[in-house]
PDB file of N, CA, C and O in Angstrom:
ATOM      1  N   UNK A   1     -20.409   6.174  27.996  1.00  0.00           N
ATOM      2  CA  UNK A   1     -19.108   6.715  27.635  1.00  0.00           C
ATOM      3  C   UNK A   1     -18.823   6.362  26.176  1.00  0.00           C
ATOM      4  O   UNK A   1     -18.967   5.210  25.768  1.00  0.00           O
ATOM      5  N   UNK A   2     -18.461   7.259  25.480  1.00  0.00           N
ATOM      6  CA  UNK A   2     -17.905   7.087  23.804  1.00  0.00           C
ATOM      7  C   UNK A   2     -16.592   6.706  23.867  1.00  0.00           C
ATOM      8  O   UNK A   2     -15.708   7.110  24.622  1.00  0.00           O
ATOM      9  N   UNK A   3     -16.538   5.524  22.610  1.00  0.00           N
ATOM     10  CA  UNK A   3     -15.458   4.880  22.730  1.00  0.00           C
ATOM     11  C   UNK A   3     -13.791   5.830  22.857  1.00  0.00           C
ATOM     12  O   UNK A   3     -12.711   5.546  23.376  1.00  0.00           O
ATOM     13  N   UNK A   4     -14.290   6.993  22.119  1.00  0.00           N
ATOM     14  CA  UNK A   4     -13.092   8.111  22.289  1.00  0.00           C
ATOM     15  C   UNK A   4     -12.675   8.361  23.719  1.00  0.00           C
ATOM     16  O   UNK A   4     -11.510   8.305  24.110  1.00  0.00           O
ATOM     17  N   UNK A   5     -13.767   8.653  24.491  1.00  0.00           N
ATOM     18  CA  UNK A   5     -13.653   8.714  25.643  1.00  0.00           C
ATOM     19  C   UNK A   5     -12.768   7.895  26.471  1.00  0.00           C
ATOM     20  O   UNK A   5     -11.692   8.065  27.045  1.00  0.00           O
ATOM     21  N   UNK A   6     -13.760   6.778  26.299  1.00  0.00           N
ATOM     22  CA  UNK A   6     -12.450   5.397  26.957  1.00  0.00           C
ATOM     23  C   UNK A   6     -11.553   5.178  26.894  1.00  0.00           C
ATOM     24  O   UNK A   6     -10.854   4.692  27.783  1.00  0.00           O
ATOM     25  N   UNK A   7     -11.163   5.539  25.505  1.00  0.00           N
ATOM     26  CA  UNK A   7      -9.351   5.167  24.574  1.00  0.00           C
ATOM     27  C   UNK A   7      -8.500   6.904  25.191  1.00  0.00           C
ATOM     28  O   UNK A   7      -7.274   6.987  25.119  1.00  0.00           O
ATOM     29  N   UNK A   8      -9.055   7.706  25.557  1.00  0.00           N
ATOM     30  CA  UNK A   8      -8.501   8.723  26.275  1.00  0.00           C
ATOM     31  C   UNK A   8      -8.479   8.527  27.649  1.00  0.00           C
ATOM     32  O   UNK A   8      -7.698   9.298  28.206  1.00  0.00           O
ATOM     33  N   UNK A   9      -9.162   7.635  28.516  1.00  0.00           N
ATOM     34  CA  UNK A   9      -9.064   7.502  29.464  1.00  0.00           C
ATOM     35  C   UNK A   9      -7.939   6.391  29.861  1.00  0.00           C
ATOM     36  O   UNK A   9      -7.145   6.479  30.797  1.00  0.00           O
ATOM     37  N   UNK A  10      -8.066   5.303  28.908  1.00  0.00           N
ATOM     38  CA  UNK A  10      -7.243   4.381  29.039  1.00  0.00           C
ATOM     39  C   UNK A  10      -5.544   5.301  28.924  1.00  0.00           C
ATOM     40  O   UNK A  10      -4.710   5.498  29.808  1.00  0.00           O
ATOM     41  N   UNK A  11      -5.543   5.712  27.405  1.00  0.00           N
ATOM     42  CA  UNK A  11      -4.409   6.519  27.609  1.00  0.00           C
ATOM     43  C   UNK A  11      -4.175   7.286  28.809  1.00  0.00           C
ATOM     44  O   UNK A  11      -3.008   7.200  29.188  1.00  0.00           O
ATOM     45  N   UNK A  12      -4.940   8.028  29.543  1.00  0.00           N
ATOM     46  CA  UNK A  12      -4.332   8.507  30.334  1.00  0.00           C
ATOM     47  C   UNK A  12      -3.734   8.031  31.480  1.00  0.00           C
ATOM     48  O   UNK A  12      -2.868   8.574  32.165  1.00  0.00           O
ATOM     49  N   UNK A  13      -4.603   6.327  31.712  1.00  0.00           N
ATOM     50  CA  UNK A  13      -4.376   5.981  32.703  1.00  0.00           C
ATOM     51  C   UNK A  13      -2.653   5.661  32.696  1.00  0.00           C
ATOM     52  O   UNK A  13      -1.860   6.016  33.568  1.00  0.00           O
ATOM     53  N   UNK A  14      -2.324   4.835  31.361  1.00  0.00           N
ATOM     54  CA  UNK A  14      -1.478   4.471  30.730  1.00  0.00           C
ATOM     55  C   UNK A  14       0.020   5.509  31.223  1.00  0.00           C
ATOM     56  O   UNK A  14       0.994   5.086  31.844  1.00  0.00           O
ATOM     57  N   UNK A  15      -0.179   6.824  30.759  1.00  0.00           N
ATOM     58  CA  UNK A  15       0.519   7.554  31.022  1.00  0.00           C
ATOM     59  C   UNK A  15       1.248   8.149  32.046  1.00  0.00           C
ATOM     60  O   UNK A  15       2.245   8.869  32.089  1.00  0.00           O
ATOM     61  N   UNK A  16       0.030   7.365  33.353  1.00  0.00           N
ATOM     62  CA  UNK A  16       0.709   7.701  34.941  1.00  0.00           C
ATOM     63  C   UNK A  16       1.020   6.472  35.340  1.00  0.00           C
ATOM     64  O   UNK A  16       1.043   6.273  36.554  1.00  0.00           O
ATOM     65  N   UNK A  17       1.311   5.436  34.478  1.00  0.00           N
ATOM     66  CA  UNK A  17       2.255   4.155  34.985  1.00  0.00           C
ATOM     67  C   UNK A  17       3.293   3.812  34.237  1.00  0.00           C
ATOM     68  O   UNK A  17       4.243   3.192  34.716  1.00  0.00           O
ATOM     69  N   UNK A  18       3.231   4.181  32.959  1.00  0.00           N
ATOM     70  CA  UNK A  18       4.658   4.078  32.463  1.00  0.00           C
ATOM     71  C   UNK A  18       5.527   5.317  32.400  1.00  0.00           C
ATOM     72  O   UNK A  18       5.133   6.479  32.301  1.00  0.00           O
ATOM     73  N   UNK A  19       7.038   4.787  32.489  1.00  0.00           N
ATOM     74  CA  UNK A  19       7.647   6.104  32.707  1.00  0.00           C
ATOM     75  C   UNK A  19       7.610   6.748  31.532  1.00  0.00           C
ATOM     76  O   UNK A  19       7.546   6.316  30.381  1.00  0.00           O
ATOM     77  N   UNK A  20       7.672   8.176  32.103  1.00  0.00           N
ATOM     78  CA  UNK A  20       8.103   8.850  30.815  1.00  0.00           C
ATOM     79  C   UNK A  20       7.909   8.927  29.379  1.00  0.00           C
ATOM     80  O   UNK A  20       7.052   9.084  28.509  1.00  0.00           O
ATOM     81  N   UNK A  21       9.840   8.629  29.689  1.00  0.00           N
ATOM     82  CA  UNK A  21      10.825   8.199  28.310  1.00  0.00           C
ATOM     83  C   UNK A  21      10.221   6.947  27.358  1.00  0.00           C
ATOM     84  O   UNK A  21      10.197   6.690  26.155  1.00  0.00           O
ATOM     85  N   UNK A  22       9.742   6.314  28.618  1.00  0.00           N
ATOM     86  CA  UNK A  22       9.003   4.990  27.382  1.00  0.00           C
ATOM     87  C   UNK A  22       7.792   5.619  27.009  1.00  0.00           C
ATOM     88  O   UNK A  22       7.563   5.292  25.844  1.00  0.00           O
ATOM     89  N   UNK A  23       6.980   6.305  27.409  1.00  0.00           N
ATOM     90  CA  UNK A  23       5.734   6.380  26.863  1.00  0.00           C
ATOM     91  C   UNK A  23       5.985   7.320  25.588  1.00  0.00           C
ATOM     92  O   UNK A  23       5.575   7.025  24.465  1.00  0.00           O
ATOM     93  N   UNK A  24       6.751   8.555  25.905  1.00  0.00           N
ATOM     94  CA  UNK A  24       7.519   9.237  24.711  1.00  0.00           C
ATOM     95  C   UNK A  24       7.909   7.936  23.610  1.00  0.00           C
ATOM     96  O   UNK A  24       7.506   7.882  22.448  1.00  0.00           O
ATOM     97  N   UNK A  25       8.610   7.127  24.143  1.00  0.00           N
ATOM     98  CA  UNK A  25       8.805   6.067  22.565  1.00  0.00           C
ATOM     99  C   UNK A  25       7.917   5.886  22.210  1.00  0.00           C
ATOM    100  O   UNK A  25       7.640   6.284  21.079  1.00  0.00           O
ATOM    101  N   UNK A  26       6.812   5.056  23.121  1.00  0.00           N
ATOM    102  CA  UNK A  26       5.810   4.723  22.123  1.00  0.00           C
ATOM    103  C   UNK A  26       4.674   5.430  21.303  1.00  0.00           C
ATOM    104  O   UNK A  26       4.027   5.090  20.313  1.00  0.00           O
ATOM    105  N   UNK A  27       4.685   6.568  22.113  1.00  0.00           N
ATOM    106  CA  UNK A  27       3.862   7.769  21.060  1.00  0.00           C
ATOM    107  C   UNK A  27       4.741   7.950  19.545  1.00  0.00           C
ATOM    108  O   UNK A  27       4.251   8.160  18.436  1.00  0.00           O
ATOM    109  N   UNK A  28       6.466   7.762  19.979  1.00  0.00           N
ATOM    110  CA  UNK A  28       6.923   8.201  18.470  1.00  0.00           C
ATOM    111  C   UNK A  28       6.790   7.192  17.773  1.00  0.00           C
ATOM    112  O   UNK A  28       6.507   7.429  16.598  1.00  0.00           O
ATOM    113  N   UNK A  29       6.896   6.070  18.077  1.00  0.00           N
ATOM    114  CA  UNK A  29       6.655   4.910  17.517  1.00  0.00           C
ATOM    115  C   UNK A  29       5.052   4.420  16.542  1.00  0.00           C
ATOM    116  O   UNK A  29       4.997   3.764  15.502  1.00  0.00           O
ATOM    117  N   UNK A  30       4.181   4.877  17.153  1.00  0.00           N
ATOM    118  CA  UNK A  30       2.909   4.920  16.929  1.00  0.00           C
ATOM    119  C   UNK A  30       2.905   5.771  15.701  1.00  0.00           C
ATOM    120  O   UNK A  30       2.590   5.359  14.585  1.00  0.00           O
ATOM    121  N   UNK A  31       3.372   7.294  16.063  1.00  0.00           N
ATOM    122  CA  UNK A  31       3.095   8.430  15.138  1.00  0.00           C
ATOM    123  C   UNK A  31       4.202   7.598  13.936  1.00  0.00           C
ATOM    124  O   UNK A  31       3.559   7.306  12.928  1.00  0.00           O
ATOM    125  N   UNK A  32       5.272   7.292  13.871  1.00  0.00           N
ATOM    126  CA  UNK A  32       5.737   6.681  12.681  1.00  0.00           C
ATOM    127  C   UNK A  32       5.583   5.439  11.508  1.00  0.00           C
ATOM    128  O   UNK A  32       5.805   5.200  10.321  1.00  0.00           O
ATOM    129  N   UNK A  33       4.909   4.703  13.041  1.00  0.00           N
ATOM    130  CA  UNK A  33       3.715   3.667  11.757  1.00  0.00           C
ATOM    131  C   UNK A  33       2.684   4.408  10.835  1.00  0.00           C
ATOM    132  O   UNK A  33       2.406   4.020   9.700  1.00  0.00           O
ATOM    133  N   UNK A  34       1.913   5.993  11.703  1.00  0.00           N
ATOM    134  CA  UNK A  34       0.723   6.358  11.345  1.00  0.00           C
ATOM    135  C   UNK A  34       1.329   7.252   9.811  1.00  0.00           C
ATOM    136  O   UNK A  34       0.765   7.387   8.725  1.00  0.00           O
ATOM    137  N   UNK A  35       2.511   7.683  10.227  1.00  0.00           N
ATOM    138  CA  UNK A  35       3.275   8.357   8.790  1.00  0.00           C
ATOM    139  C   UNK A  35       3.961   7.500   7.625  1.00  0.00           C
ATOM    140  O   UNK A  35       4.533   8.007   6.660  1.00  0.00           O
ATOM    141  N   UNK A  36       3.805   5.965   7.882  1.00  0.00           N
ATOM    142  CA  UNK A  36       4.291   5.170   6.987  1.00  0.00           C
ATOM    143  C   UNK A  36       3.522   5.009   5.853  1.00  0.00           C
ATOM    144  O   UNK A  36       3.935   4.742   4.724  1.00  0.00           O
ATOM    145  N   UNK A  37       1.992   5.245   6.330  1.00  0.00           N
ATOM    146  CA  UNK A  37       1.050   4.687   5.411  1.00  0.00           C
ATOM    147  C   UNK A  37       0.380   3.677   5.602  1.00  0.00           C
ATOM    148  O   UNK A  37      -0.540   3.510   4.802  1.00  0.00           O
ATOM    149  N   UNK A  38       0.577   2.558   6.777  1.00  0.00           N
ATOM    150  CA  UNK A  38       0.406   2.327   6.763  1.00  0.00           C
ATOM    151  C   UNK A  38      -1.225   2.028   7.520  1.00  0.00           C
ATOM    152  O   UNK A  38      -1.632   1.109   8.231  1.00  0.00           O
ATOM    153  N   UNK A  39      -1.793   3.103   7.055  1.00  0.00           N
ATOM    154  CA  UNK A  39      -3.299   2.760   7.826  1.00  0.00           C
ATOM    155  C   UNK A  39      -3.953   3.066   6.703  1.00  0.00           C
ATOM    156  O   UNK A  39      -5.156   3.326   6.718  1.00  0.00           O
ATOM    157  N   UNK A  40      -3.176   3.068   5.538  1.00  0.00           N
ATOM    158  CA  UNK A  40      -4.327   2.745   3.774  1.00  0.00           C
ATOM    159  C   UNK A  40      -4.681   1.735   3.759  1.00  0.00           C
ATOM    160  O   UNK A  40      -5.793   1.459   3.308  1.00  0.00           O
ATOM    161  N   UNK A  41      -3.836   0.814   4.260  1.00  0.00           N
ATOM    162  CA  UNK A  41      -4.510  -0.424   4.143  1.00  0.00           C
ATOM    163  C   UNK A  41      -5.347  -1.101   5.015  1.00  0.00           C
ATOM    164  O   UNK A  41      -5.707  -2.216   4.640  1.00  0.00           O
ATOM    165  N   UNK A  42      -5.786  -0.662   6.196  1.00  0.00           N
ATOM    166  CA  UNK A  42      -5.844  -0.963   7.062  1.00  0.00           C
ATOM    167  C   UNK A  42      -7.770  -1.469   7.185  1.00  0.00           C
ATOM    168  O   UNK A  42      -8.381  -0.411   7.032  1.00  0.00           O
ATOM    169  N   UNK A  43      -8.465  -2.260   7.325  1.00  0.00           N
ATOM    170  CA  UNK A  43     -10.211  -2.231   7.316  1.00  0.00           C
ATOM    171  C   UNK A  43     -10.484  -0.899   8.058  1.00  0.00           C
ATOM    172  O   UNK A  43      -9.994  -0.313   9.023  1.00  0.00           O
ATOM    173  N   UNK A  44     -11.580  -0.667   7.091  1.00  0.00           N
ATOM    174  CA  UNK A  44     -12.319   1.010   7.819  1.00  0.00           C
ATOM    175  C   UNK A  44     -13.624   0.691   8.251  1.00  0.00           C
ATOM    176  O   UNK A  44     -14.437  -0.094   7.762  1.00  0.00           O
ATOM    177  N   UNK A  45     -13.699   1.429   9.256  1.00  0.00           N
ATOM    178  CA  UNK A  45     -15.046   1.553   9.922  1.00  0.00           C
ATOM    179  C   UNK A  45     -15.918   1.001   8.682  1.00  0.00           C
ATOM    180  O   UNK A  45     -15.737   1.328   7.509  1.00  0.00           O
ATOM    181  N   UNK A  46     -17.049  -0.036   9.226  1.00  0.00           N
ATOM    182  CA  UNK A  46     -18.416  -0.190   8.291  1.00  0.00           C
ATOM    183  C   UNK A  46     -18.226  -1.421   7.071  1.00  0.00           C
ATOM    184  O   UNK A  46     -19.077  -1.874   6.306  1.00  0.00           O
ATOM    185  N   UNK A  47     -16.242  -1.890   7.263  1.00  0.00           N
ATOM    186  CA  UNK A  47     -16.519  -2.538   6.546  1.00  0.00           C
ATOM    187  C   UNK A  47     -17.156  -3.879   6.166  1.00  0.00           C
ATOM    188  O   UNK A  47     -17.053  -4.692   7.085  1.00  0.00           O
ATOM    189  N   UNK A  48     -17.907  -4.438   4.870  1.00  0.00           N
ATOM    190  CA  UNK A  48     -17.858  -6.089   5.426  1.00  0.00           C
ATOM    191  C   UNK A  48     -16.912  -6.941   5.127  1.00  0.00           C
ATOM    192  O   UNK A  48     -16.321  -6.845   4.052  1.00  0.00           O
ATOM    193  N   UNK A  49     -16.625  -7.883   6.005  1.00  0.00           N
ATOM    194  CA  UNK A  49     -16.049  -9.193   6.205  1.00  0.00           C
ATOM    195  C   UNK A  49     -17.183 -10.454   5.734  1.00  0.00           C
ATOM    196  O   UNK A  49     -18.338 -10.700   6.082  1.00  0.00           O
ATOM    197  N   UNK A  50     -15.974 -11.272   4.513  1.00  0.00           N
ATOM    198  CA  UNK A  50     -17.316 -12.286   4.104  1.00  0.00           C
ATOM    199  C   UNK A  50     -17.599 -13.129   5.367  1.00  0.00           C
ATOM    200  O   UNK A  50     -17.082 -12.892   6.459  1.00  0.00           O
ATOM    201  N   UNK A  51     -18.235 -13.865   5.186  1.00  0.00           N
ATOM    202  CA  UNK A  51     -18.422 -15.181   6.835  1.00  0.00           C
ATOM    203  C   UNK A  51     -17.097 -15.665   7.360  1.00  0.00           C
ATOM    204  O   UNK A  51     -16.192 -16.118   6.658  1.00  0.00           O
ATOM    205  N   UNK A  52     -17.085 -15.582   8.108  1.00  0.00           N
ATOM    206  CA  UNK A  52     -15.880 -16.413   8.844  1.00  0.00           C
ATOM    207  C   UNK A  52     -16.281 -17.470  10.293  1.00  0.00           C
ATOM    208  O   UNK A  52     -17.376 -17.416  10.853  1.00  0.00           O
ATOM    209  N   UNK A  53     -15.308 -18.268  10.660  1.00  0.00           N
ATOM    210  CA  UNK A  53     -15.362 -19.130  11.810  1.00  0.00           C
ATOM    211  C   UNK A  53     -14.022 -18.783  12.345  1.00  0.00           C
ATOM    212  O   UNK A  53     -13.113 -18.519  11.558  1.00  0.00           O
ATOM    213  N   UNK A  54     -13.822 -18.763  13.724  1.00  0.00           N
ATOM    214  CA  UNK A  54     -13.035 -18.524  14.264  1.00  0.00           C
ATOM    215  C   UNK A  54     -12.658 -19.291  15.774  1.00  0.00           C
ATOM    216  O   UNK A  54     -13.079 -18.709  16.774  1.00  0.00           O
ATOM    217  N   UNK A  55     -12.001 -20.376  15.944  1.00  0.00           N
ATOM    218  CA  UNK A  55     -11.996 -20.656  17.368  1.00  0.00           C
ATOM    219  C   UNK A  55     -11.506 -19.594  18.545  1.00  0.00           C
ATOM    220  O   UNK A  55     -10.509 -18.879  18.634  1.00  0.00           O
ATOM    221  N   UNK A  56     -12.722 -19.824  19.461  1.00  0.00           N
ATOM    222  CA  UNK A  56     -12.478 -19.437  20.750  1.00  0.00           C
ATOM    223  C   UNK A  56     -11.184 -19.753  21.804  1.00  0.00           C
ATOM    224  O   UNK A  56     -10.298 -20.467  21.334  1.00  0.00           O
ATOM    225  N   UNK A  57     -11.038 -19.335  23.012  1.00  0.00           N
ATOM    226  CA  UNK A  57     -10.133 -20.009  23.837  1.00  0.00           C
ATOM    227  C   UNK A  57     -10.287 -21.157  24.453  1.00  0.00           C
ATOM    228  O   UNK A  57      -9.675 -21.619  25.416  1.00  0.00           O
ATOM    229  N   UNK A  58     -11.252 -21.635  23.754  1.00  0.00           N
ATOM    230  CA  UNK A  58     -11.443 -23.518  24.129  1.00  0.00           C
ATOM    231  C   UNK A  58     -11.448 -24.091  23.404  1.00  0.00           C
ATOM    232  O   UNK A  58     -11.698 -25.295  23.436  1.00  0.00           O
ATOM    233  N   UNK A  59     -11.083 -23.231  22.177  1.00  0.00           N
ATOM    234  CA  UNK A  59     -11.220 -24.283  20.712  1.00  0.00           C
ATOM    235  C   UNK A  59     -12.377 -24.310  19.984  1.00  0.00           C
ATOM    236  O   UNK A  59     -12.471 -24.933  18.926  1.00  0.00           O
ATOM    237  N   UNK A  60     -13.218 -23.710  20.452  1.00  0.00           N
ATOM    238  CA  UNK A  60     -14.537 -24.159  20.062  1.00  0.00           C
ATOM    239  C   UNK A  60     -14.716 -23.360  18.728  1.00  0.00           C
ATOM    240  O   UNK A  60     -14.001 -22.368  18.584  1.00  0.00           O
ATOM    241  N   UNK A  61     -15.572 -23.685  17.767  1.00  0.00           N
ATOM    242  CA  UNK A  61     -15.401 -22.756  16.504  1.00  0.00           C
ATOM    243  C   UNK A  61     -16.592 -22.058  17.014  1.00  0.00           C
ATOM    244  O   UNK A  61     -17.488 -22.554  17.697  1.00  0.00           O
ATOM    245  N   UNK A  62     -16.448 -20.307  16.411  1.00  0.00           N
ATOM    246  CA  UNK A  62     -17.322 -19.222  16.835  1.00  0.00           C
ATOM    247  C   UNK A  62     -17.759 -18.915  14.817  1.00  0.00           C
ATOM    248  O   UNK A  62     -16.882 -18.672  13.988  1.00  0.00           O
ATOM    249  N   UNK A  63     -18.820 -18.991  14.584  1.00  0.00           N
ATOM    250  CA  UNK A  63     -18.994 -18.309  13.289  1.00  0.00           C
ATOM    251  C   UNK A  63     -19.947 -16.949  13.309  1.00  0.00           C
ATOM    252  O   UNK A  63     -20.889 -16.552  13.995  1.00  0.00           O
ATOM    253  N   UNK A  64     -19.268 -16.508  12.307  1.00  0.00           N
ATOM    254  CA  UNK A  64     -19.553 -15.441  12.299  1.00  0.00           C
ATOM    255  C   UNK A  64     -21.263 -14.843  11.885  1.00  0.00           C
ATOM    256  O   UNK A  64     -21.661 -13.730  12.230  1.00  0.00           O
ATOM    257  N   UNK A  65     -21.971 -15.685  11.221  1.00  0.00           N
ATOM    258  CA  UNK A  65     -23.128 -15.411  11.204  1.00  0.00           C
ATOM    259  C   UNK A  65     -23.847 -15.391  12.414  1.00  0.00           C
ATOM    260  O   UNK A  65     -24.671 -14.525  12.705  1.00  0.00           O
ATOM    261  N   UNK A  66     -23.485 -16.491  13.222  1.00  0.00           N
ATOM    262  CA  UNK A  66     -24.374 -17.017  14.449  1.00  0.00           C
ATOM    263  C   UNK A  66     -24.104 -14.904  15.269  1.00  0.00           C
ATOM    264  O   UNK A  66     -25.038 -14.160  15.568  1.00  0.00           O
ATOM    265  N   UNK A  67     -22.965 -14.648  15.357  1.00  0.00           N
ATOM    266  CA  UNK A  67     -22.638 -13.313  16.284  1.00  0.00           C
ATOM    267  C   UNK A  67     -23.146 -12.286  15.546  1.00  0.00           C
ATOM    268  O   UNK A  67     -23.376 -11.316  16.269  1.00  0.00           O
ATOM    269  N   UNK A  68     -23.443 -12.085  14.272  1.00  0.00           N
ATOM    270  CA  UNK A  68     -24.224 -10.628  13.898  1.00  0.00           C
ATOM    271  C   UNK A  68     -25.708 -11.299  14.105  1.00  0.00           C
ATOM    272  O   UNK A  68     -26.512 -10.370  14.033  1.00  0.00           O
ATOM    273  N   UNK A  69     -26.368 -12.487  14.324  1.00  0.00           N
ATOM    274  CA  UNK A  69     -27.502 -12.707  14.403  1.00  0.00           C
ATOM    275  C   UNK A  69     -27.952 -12.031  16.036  1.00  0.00           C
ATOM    276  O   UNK A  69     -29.061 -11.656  16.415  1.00  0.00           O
ATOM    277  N   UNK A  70     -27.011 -12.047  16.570  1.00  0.00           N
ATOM    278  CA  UNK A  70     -27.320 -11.659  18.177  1.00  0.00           C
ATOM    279  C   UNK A  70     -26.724  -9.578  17.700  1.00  0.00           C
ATOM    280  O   UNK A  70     -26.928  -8.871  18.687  1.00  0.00           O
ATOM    281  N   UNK A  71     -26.346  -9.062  16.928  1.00  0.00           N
ATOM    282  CA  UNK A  71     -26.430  -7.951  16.442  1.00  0.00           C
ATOM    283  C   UNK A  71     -24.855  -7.566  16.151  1.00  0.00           C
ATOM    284  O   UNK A  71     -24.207  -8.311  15.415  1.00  0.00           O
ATOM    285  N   UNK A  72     -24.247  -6.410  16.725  1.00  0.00           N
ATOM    286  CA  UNK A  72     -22.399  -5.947  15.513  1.00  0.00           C
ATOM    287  C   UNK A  72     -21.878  -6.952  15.967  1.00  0.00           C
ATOM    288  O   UNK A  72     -22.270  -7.754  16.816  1.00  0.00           O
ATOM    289  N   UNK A  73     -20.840  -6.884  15.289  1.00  0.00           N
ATOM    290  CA  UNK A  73     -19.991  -7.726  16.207  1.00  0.00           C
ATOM    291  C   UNK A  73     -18.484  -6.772  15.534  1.00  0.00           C
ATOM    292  O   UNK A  73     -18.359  -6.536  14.333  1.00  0.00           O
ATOM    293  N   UNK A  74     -17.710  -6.441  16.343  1.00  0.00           N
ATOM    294  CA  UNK A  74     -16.335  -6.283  16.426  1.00  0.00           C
ATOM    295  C   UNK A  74     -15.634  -7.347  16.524  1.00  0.00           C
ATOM    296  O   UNK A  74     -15.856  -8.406  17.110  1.00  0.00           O
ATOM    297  N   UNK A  75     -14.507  -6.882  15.722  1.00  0.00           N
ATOM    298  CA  UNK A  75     -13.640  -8.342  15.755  1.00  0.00           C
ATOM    299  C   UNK A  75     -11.896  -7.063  15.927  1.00  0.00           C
ATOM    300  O   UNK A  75     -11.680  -5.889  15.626  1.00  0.00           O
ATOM    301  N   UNK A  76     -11.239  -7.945  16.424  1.00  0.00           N
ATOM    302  CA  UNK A  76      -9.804  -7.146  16.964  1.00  0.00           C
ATOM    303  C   UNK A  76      -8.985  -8.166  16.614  1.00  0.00           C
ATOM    304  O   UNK A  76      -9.303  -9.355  16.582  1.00  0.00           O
ATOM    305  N   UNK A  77      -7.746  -7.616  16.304  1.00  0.00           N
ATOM    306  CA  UNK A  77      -6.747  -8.293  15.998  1.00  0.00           C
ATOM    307  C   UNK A  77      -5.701  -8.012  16.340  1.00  0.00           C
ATOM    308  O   UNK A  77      -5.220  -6.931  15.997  1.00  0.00           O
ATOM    309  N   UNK A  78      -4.776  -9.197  17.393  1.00  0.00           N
ATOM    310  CA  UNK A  78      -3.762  -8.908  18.269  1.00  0.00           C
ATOM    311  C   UNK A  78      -2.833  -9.380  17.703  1.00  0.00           C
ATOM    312  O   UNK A  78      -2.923 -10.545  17.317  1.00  0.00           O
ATOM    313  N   UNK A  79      -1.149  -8.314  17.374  1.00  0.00           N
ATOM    314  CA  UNK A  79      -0.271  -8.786  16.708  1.00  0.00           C
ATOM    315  C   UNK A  79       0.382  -9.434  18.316  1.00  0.00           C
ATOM    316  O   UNK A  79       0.353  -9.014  19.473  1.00  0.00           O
ATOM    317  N   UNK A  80       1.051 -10.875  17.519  1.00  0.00           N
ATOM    318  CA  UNK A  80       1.558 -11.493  18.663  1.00  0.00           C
ATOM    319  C   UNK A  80       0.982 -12.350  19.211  1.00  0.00           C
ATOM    320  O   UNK A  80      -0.233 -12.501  19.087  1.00  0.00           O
ATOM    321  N   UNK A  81       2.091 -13.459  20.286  1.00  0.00           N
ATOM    322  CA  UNK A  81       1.138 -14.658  20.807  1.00  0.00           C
ATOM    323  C   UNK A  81       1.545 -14.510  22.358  1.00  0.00           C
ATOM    324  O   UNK A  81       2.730 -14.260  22.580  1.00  0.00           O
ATOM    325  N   UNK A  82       0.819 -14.620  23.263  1.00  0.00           N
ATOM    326  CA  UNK A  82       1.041 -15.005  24.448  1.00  0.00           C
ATOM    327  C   UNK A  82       1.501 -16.233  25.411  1.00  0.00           C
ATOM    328  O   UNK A  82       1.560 -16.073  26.630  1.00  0.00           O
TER     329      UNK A  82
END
């Protein structure tokens, strides 16, 4: 499955559990960040990142060479703390 695929599937799933009116917000919400501009700034596909270390959920430090040595590595970034 292509990642498009998934992110359409997820959306859809998305769409038959939240109501509506909220999902309408958050599409307008979305589309008004995407008209702010703000995805000029945003990292693009392919880019590089110099080395980094990063702790895991045990603390443990993860560096970043050791994870492209095992091949890509994606990295995501969640606004917010749990």
């Amino acid at each position: 499955m292509t990642l498009k695929a998934k992110l359409d599937q997820i959306k859809a799933g998305a769409a038959q559990k939240i109501p509506p009116e909220v999902f309408k917000k958050m599409g307008a919400a979305t589309n008004e960040l995407r008209d702010s501009g703000i995805m000029d700034g945003v990292v693009k596909v392919g880019s590089k990142f110099p080395p980094f270390a990063l702790s895991n959920q045990s603390g443990v430090q993860i560096r970043s060479e050791d994870l492209l040595a095992r091949g890509a590595v994606v990295l995501t970034v969640f606004r917010g703390h749990w």
